[in-house]
Each structure stands twice: as structure tokens, then as C-alpha cells.
Short mmCIF file of the C-alpha atoms (twelve columns), coordinates in Angstrom:
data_MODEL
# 
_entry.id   MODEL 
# 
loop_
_atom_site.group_PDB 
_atom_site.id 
_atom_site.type_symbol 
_atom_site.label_atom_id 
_atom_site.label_alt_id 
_atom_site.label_comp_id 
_atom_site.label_asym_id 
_atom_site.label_seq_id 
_atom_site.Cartn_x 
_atom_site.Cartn_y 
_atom_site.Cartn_z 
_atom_site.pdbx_PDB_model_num 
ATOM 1   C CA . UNK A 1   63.690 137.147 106.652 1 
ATOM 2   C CA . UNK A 2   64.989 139.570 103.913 1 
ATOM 3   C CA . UNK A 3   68.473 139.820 105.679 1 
ATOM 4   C CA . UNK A 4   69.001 136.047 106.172 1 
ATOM 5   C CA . UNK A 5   67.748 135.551 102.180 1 
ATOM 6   C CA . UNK A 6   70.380 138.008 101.400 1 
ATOM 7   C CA . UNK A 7   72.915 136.473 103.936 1 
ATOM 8   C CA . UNK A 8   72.215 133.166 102.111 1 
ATOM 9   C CA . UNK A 9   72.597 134.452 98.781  1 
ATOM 10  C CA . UNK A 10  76.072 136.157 99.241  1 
ATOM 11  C CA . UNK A 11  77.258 132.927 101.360 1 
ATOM 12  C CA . UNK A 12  76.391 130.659 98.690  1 
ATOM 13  C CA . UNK A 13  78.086 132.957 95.769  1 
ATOM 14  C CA . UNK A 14  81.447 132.986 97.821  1 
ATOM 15  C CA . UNK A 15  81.089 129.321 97.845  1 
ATOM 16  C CA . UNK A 16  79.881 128.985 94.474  1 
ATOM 17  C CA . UNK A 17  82.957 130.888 93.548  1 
ATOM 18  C CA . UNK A 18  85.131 128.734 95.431  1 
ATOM 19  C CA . UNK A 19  83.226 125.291 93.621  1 
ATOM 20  C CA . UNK A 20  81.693 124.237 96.939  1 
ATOM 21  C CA . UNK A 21  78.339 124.381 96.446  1 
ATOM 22  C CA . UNK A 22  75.596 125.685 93.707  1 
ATOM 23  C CA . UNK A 23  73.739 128.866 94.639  1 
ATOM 24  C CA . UNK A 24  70.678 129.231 96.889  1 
ATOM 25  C CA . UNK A 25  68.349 131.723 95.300  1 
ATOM 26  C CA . UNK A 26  66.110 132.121 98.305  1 
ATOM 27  C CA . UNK A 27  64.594 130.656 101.536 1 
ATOM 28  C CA . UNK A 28  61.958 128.526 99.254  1 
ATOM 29  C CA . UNK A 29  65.086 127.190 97.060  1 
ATOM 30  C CA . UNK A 30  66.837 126.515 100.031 1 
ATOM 31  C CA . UNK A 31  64.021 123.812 101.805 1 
ATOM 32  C CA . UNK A 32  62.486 122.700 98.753  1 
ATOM 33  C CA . UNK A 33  65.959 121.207 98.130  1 
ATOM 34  C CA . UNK A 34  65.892 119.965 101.626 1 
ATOM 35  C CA . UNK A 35  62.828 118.352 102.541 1 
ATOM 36  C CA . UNK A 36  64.057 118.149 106.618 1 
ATOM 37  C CA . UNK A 37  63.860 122.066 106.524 1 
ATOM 38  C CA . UNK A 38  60.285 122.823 105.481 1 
ATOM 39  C CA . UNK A 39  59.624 123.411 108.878 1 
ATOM 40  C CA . UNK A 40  62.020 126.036 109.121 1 
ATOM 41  C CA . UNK A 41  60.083 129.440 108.971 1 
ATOM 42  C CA . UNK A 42  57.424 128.704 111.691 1 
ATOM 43  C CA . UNK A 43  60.614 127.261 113.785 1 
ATOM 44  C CA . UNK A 44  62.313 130.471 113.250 1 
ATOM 45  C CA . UNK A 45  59.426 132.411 114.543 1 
ATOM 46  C CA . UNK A 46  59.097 130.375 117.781 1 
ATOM 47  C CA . UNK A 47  62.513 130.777 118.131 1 
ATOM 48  C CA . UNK A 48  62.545 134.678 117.579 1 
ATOM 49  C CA . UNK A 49  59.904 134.707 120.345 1 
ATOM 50  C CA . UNK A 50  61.794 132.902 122.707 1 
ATOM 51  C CA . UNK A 51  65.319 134.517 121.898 1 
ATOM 52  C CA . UNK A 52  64.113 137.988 121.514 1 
ATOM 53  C CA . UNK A 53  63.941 139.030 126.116 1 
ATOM 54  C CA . UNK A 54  67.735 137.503 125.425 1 
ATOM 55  C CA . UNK A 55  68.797 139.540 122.560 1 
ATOM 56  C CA . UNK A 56  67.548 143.090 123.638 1 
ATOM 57  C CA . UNK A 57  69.757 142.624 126.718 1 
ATOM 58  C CA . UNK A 58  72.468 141.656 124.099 1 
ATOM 59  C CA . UNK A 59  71.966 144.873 122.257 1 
ATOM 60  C CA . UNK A 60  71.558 146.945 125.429 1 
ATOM 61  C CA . UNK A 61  74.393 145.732 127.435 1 
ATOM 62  C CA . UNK A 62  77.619 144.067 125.003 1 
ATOM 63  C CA . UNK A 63  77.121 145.019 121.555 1 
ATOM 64  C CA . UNK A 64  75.359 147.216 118.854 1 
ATOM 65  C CA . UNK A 65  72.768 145.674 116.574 1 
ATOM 66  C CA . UNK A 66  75.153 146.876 114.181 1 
ATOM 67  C CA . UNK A 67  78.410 144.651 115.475 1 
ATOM 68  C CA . UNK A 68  76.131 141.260 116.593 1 
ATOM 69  C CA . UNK A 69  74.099 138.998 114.487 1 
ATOM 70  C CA . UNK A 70  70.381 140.259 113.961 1 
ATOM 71  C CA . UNK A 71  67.648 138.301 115.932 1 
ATOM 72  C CA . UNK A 72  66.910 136.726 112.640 1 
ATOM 73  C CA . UNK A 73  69.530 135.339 112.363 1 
ATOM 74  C CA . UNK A 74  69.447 134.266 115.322 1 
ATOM 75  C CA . UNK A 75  65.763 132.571 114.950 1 
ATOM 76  C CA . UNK A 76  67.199 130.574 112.018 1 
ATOM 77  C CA . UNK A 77  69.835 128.836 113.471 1 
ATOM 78  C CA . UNK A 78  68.367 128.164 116.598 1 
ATOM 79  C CA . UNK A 79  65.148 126.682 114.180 1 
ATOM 80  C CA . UNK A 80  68.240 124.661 112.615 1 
ATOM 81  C CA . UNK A 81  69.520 123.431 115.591 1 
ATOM 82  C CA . UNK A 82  65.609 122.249 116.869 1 
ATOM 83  C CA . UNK A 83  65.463 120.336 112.959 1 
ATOM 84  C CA . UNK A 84  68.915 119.406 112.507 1 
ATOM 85  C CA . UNK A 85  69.838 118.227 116.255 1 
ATOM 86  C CA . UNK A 86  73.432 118.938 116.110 1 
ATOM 87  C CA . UNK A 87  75.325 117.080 118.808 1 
ATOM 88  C CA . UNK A 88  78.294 118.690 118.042 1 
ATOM 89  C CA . UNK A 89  78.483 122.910 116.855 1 
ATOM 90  C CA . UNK A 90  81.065 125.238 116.208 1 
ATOM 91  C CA . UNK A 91  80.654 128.675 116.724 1 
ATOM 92  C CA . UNK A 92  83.547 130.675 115.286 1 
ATOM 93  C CA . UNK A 93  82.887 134.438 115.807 1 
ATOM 94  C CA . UNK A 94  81.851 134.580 119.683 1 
ATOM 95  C CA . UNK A 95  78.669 136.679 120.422 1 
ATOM 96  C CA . UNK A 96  74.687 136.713 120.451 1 
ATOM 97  C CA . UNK A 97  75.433 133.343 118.456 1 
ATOM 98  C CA . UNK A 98  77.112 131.455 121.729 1 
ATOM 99  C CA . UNK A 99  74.028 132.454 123.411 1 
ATOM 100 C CA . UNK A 100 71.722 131.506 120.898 1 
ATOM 101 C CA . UNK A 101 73.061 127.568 120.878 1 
ATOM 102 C CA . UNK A 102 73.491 127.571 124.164 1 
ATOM 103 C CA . UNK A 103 69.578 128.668 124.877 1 
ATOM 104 C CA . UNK A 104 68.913 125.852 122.230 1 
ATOM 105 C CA . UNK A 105 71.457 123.420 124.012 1 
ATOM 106 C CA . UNK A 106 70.099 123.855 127.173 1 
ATOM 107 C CA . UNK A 107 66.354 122.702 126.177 1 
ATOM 108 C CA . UNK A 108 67.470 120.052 123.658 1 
ATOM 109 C CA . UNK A 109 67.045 117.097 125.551 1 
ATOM 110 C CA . UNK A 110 70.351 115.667 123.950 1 
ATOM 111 C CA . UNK A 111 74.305 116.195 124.635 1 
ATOM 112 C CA . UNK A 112 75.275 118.806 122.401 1 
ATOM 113 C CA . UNK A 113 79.127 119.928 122.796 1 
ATOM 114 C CA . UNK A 114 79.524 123.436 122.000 1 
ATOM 115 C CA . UNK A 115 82.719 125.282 120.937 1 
ATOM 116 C CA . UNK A 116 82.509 129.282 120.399 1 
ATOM 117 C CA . UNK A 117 85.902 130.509 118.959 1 
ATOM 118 C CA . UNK A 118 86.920 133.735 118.641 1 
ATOM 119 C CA . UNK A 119 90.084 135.309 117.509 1 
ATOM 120 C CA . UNK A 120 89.660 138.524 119.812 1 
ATOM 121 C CA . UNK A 121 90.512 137.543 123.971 1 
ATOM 122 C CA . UNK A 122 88.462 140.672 124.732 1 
ATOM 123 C CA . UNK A 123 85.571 139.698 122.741 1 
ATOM 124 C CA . UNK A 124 85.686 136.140 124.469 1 
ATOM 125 C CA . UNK A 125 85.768 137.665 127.796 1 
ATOM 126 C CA . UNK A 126 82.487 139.888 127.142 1 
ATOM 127 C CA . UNK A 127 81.036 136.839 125.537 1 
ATOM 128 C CA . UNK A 128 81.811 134.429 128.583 1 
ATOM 129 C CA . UNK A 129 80.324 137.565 131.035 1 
ATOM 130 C CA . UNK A 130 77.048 137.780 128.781 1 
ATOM 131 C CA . UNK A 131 76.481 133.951 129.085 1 
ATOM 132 C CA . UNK A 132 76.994 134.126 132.559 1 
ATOM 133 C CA . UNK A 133 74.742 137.025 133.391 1 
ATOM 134 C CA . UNK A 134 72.181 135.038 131.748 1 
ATOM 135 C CA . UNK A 135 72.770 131.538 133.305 1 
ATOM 136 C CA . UNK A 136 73.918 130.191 129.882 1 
ATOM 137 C CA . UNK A 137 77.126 127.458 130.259 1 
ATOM 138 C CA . UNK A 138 80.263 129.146 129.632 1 
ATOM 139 C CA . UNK A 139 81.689 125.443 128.576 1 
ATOM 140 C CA . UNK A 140 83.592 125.727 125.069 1 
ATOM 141 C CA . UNK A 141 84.903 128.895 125.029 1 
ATOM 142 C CA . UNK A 142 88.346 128.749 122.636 1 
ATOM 143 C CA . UNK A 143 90.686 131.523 121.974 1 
ATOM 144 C CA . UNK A 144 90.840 131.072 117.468 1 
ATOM 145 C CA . UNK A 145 94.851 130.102 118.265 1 
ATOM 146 C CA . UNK A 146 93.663 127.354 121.004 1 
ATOM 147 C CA . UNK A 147 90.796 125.991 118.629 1 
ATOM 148 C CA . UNK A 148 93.238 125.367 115.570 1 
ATOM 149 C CA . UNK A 149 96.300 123.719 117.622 1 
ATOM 150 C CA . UNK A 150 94.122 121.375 119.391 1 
ATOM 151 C CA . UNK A 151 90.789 120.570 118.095 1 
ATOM 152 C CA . UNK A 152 90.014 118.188 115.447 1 
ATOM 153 C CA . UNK A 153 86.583 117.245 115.953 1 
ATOM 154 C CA . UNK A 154 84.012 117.271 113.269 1 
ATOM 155 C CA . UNK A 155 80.827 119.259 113.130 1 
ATOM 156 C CA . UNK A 156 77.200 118.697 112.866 1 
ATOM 157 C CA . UNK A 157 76.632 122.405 112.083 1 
ATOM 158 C CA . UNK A 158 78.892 125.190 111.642 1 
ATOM 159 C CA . UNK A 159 78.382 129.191 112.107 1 
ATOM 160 C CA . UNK A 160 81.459 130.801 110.680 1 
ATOM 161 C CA . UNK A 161 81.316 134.298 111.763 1 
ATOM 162 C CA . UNK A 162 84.565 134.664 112.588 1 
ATOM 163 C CA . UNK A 163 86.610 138.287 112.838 1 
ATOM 164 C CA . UNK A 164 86.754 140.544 110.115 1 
ATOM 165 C CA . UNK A 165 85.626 139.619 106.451 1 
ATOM 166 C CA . UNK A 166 89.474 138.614 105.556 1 
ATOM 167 C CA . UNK A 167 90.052 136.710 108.257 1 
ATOM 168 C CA . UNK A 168 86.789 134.677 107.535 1 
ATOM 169 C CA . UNK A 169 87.765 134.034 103.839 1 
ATOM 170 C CA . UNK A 170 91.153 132.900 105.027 1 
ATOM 171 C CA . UNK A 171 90.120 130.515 107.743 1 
ATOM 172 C CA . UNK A 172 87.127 129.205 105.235 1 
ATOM 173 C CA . UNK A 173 88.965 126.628 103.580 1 
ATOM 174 C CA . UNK A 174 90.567 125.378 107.177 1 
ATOM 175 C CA . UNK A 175 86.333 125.489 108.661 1 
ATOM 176 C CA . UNK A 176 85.559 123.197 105.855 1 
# 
């Protein structure tokens, strides 16, 4: 949990910076603020367990640990999917995260729309090949161009892992 504490932290200062939001100090400050996500630690461990056979043929077969999100990572925000219930997510930054909401999607029990954006056409293509090797829905699949002409939808939860770090503090303002 280290990473995502430290993912939190430096998320939270850009935002700070930018007089979003005040700073999360760690995973305590984080759901002792919000009382619907003090279950989110022994969700994120369930959903390690049952992400994990997924994300080793991830790392194996499309992308280095070092490129896609850790499995972590991944744990939380499939742990905030199973609290939150999004019916509506946006994925910018295609990857391990499409998979990951699409594994949660597919066992929700409730509609859930999915769009996973991604500014690279190569990228998308490995993405959409990934999901499909692993019988995932390869529904929602935007080219970054596509997804800012057309959609206008709003959000119940929001991954913004988009491109490069310049591209992601560029497009931040236009994902909020």
C-alpha cells in the first residue's frame, strides 16, 4: 500500500497546488474523512486476490510492470468501484486499468458504462487484444481525439492516467 499512499500524496499536492482539493496525508486520512471507504483495505485485498491470475498475464504478455499500473493499484480501484458503485467510469490512459473495471463491471450486478481513452491508437489496439484474450468487453474503447469531440457525459469515478506526465497536467483541468 506504500505506492498507492505515495500515489495519493503526490495526486493530492498537484491538486492542492491547483486549489482543488486539501491534501491527503495517508490511506487512514483519506477514509477517516470518508466514512463509505473504511472498508477499503480488506476490499483491496480481495480484489488483489482476484485480479492478480489477470495481471501476471498483463505483465507477461503487453506491458512491463514498469509501463502499467501496479496490482495495487489495481486492488484499490477495483475495492472503489465494489464501495462506490460507479455506473458510469472513465478510464483515460488505456491498460491493466480497462481490465481491472471491466473484471469489476462484469460481476457488479449493475449497468456500468465504461469508457477507456487513450491518446496512443497502438496502445488502444494492444489494450482491446488483452481484453479480448481474456473475455473482458471491448465496449468503450475511445481514441483521446474521439473522447473530447464527442463525449460529454459525467462521471461517477475517474482514473486519469492518461499519456505522458504533460499531457496529463494539460488535459487535468478538461477531466475535471
Amino acid at each position: 500500500m506504500s505506492l498507492i499512499i505515495r500515489a495519493l500524496k503526490e495526486a493530492a499536492g498537484a491538486l492542492k497546488r491547483r486549489n482543488r482539493i486539501a491534501a491527503v496525508d495517508d490511506i487512514t486520512s483519506l477514509t477517516a474523512s470518508n466514512p463509505a471507504l473504511a472498508g477499503l483495505a480488506a476490499r483491496a485485498a480481495a480484489g488483489r486476490s482476484l485480479l492478480e491470475p489477470f495481471y501476471r498475464t498483463y505483465v507477461e504478455r503487453v506491458s512491463s510492470p514498469v509501463w502499467a499500473i501496479s496490482l495495487e493499484t489495481a486492488a484499490v480501484l477495483h475495492a472503489l468501484c465494489a464501495i462506490l458503485r460507479p455506473a458510469a467510469i472513465l478510464d483515460l490512459g488505456s491498460g491493466f486499468s480497462s481490465a481491472t473495471f471491466r473484471i469489476y463491471s462484469r460481476s457488479a450486478g449493475h449497468g456500468c458504462l465504461i469508457h477507456s481513452v487513450d491518446d496512443d491508437p497502438v496502445w488502444l489496439s494492444r489494450t482491446q487484444e488483452f481484453l479480448e484474450s481474456a473475455g473482458l468487453s471491448t465496449d468503450g474503447l475511445l481514441a483521446w481525439s474521439q473522447f473530447r469531440a464527442t463525449v460529454s457525459l459525467r462521471y461517477d469515478l475517474v482514473f486519469h492516467d492518461l499519456g505522458n506526465m504533460s499531457l496529463r497536467a494539460d488535459s487535468l483541468d478538461f477531466v475535471l
